[in-house]
N, C-alpha and C positions, 0 to 999 in steps of 0.2 A: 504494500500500500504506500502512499505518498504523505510524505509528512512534510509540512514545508519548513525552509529554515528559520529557525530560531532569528529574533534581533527585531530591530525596530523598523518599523516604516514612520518616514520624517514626513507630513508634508509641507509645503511652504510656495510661493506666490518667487516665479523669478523676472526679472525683466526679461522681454521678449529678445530685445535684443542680445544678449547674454546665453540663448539655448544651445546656439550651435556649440559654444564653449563648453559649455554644462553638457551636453551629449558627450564629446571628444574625453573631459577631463573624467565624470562619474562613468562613462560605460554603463557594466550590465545591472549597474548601482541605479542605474534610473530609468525605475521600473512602471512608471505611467507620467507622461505627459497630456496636459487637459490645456487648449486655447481657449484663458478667458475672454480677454478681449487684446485690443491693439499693442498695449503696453505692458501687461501680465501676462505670464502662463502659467498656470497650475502644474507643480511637480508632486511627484513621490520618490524619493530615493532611499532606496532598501540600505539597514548599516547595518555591523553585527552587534552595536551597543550603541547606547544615547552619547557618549564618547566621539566617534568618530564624526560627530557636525564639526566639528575643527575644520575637518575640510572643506565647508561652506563657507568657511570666514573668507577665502580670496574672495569671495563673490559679492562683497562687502555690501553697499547699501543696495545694489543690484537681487538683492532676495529677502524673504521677511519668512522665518519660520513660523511656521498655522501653530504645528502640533507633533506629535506629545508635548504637553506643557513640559516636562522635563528636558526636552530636546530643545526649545526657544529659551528656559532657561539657561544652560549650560552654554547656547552659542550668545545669548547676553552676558553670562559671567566671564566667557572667554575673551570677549569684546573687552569689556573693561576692563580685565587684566592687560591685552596690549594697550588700551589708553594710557592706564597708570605707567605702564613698564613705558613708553614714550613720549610721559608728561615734559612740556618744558621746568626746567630746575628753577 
């Protein structure tokens, strides 16, 4: 029988302009694409923990995490951590 894998699905709203990147760089991590309208597209990208949205951060104000709240958390906390870490002195 078929079990699917374990891990989180993210979803999150990217600038349209930003998909062909986001195809290239996530791969078979990006497991539904939805055209909302001109300037969003709805994704899904499968991870194997709430962890790996780090790799959304290059996509920076170009994407806005939906859901799991745990996962919009964690790429807000990691946000701020590089503001702090490259506050001016």
């Amino acid at each position: 029988s078929f079990h699917p894998e374990p891990g989180v699905e993210v979803h999150a709203l990217l600038r349209s302009t930003r998909l062909d990147l986001a195809q290239r760089i996530l791969g078979t991590r990006l497991v539904n694409i939805t055209n909302t309208d001109d300037d969003w597209t709805s994704i899904v990208v499968h991870y194997p923990d709430v962890e790996s949205v780090r790799q959304l951060l290059q996509f920076g104000d170009h994407i806005r995490i939906l859901n799991p709240t745990e996962a919009a958390a964690r790429f807000h906390d990691l946000a701020a951590q590089i503001m702090q870490a490259h506050a001016a002195s």
